[in-house]
C-alpha positions as a Markdown table, in Angstrom:
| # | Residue | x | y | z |
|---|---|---|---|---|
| 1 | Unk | 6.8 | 17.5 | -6.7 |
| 2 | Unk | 3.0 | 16.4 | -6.5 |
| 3 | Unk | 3.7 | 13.6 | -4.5 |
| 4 | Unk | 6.2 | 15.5 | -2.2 |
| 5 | Unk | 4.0 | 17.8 | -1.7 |
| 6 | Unk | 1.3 | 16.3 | -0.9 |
| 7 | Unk | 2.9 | 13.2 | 1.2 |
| 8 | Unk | 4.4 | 17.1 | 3.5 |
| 9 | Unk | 0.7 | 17.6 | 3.9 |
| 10 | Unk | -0.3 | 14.3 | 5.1 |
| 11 | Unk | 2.4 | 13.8 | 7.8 |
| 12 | Unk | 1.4 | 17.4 | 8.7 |
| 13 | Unk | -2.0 | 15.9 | 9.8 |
| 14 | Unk | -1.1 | 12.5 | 11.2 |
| 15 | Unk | 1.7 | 14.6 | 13.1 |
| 16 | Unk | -1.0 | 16.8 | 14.4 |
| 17 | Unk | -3.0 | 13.5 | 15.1 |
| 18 | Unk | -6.0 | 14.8 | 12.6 |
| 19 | Unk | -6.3 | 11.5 | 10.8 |
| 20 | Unk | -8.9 | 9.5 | 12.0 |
| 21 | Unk | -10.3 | 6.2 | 11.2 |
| 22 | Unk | -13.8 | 6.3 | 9.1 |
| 23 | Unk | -15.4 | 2.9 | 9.1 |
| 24 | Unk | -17.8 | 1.9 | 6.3 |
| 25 | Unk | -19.6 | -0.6 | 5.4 |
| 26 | Unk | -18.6 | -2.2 | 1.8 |
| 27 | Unk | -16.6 | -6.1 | 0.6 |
| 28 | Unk | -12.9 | -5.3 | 1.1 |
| 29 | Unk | -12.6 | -7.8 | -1.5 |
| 30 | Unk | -14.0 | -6.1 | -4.4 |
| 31 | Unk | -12.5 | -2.9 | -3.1 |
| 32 | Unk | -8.6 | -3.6 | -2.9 |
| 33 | Unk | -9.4 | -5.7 | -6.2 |
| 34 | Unk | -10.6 | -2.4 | -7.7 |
| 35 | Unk | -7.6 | -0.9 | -6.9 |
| 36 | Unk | -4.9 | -3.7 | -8.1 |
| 37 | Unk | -6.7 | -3.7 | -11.7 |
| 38 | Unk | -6.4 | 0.0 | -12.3 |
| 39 | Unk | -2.7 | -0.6 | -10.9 |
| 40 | Unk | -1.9 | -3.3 | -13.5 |
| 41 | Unk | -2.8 | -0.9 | -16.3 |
| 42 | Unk | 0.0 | 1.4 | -14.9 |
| 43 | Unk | 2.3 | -1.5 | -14.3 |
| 44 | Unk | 2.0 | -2.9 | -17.7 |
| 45 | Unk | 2.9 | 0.6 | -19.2 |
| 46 | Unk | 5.9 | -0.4 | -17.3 |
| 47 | Unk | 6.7 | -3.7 | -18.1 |
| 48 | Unk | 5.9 | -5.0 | -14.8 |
| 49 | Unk | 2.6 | -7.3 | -14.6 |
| 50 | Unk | 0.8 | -7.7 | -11.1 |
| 51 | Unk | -1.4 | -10.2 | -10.0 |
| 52 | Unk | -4.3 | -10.3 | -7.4 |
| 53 | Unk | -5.1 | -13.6 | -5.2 |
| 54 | Unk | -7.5 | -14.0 | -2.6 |
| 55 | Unk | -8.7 | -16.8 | -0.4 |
| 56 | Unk | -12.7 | -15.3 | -0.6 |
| 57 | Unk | -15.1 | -13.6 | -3.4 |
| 58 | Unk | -16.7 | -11.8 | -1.1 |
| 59 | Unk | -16.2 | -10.5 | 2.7 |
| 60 | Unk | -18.3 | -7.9 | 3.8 |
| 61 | Unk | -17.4 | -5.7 | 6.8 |
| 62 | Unk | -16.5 | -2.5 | 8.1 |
| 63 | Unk | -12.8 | -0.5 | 6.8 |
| 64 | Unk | -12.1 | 2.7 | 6.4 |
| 65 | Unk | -11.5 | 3.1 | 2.3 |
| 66 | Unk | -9.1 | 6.0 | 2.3 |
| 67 | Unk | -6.8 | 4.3 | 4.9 |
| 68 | Unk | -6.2 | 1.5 | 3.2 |
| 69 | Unk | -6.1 | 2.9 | -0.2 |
| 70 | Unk | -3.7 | 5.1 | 1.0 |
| 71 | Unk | -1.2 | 1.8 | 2.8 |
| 72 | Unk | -2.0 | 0.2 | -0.3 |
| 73 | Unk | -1.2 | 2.2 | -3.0 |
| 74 | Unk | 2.0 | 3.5 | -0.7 |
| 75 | Unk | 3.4 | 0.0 | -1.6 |
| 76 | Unk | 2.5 | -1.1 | -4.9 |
| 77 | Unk | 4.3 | 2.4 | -5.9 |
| 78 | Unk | 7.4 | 1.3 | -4.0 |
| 79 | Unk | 7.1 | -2.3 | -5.5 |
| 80 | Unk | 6.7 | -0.6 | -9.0 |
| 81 | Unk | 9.7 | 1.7 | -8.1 |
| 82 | Unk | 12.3 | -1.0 | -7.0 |
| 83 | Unk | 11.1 | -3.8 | -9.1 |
| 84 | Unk | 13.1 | -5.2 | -12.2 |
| 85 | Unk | 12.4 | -4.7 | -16.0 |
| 86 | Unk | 9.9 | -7.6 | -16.7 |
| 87 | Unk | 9.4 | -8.3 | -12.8 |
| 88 | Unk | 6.2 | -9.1 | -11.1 |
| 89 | Unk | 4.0 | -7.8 | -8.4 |
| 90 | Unk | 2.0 | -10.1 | -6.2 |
| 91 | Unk | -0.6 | -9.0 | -4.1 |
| 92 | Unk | -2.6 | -11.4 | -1.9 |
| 93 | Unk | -5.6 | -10.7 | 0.2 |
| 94 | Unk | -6.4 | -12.9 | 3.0 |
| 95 | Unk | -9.5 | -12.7 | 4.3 |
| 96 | Unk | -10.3 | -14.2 | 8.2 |
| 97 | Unk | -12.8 | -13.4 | 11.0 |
| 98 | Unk | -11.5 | -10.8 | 13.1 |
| 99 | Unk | -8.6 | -9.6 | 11.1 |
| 100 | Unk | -7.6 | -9.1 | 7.2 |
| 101 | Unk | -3.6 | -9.5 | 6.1 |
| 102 | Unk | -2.5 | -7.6 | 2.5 |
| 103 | Unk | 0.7 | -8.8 | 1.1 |
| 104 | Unk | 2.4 | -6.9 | -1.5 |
| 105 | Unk | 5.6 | -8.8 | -2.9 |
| 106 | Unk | 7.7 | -7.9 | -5.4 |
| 107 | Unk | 10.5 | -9.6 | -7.2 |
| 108 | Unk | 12.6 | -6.1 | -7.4 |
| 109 | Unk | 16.1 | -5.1 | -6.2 |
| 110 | Unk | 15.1 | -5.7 | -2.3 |
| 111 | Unk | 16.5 | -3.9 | 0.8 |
| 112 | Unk | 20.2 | -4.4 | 2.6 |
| 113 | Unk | 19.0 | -5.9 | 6.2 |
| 114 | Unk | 20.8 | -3.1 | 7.5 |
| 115 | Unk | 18.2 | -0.8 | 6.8 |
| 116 | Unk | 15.4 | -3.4 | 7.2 |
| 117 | Unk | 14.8 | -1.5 | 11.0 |
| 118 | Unk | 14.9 | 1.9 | 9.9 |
| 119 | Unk | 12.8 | 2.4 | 6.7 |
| 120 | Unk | 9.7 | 2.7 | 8.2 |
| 121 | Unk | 11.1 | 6.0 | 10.1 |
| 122 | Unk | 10.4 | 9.7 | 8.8 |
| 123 | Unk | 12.8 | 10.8 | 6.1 |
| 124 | Unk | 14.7 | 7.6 | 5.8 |
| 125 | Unk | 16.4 | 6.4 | 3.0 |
| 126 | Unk | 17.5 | 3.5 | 1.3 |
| 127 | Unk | 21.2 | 5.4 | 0.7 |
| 128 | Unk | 22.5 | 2.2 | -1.9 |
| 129 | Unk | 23.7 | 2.5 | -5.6 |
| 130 | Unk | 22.3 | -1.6 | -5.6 |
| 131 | Unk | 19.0 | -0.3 | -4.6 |
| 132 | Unk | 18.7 | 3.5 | -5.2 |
| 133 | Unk | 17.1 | 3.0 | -9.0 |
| 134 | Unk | 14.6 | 6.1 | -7.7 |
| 135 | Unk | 14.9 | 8.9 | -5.4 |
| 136 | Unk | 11.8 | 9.0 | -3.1 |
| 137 | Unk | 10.4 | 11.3 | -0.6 |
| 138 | Unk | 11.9 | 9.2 | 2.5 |
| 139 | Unk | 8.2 | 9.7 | 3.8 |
| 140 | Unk | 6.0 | 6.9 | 1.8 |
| 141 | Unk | 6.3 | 3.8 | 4.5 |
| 142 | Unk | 7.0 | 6.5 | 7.3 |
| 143 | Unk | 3.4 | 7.2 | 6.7 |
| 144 | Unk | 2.2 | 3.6 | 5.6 |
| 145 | Unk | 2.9 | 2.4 | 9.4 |
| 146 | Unk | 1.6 | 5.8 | 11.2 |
| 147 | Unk | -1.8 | 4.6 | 9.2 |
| 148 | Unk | -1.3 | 0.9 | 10.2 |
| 149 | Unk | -0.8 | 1.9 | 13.8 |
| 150 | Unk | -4.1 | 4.3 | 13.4 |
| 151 | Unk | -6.0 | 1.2 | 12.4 |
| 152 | Unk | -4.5 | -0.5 | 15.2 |
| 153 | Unk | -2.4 | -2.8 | 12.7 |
| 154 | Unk | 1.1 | -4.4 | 12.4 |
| 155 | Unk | 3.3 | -3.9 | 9.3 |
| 156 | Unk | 6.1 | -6.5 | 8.5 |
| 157 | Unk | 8.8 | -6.7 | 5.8 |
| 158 | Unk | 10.4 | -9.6 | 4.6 |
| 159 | Unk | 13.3 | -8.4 | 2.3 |
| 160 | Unk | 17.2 | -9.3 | 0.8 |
| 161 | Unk | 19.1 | -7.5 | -1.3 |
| 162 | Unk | 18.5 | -8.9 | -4.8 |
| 163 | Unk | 15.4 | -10.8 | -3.9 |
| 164 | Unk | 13.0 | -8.4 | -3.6 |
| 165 | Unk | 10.5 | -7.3 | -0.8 |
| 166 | Unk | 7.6 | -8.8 | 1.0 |
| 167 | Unk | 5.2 | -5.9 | 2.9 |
| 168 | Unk | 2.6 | -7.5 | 4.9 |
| 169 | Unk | -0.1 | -5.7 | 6.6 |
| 170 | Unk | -2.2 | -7.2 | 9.2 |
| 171 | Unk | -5.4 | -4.7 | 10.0 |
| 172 | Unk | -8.5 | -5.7 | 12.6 |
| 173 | Unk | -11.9 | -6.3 | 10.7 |
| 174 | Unk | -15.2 | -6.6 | 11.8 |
| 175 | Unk | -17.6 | -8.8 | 9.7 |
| 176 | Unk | -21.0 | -6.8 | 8.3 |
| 177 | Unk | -24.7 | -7.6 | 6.8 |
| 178 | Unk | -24.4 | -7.8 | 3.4 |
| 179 | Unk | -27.6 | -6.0 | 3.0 |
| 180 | Unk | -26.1 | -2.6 | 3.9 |
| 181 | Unk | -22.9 | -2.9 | 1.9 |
| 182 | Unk | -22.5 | 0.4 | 0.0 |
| 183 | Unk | -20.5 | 0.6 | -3.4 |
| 184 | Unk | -16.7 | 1.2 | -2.4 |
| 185 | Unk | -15.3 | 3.0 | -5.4 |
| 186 | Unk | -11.4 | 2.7 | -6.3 |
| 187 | Unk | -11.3 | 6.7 | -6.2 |
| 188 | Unk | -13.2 | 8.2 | -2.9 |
| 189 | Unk | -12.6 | 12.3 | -3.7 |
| 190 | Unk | -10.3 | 14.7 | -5.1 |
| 191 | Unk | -7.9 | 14.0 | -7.1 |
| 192 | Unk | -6.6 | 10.3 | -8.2 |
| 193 | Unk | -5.1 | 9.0 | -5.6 |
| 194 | Unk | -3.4 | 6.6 | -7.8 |
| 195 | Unk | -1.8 | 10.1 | -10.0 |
| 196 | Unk | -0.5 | 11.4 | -6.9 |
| 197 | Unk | 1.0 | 7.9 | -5.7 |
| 198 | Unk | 2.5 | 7.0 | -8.9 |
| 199 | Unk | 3.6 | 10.5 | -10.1 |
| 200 | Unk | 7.2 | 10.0 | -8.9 |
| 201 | Unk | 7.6 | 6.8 | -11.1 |
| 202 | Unk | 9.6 | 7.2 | -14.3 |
């Protein structure tokens, strides 16, 4: 109900066009890093591990942290959701001038191609007993590409029914001085992102 609730409330705002982007400066690196370690804790209460990769220590530049700790966290709870007892959760950072590209794979049930087109539409489902392991909101990757499209992004899925999924975001990135990187915390205000996310997993 927390998550419901809350995901109503957000497409309330991006329907009314009230999210806007926030840019800051801070490493992107250390920042979704942040985020996939607090994630493994919850994943290994699960029986899932998850593993962070990057191609740099360090890239400093300007992002808007909610945004993409809202895309992120959208899909590692959908690759915790639909993953398999003892599966894995990869999630790679690349890192490049202009641009940055998160992939989030998972070695979980996967997604019928028949519904590959539509799942990133409001209120869709994934209506499969193969695939249906959780009932969702129908709103999570709805409101993972309005926020990809905000940023002026691309999302992709690479996905087949028993083989788990493969999200990858591309988002525009514009380099920074180090010397005015500010501390990017995993949790910006409020209430834990990461509760409200991850409070429809059981």
């Amino acid at each position: 109900m927390l998550k419901l609730t809350n995901n109503l409330v957000y497409v309330t705002k991006l329907d009314s066009n009230e999210i806007k982007c926030n840019f800051k400066i801070g490493d992107i690196v250390y920042f979704i890093e942040n985020i996939c370690i607090k994630t493994a804790l919850f994943c290994e209460e699960k029986g899932i591990s998850l593993i962070f990769d990057t191609n740099e220590e360090e890239h400093i530049g300007e992002f808007d942290e909610n945004i993409i700790e809202k895309i992120l966290l959208n899909l590692l709870s959908n690759a915790i959701k639909y993953n398999k007892k003892n599966g894995q959760i990869e999630v790679v950072l690349t890192c490049e001038e202009d641009y940055i590209t998160i992939k989030v794979k998972d070695d979980g049930v996967g997604i019928p191609n028949r519904y590959t087109k539509c799942i990133f539409e409001k209120l869709s489902y994934v209506d499969d007993r193969l695939v249906k392991l959780n009932e969702g909101s129908g709103l999570g990757l709805y409101i993972t590409n309005s926020l990809v499209n905000i940023y002026g992004g691309s999302i992709d899925v690479n996905t087949s029914l028993d083989e788990g999924s493969e999200f990858i975001v591309k988002l525009p990135f514009k380099n920074g001085n180090s010397k005015d990187k500010v501390s990017a915390p995993c949790v910006i205000s409020g209430f834990d992102p990461m509760s409200i996310e991850f409070s429809d997993i059981y």
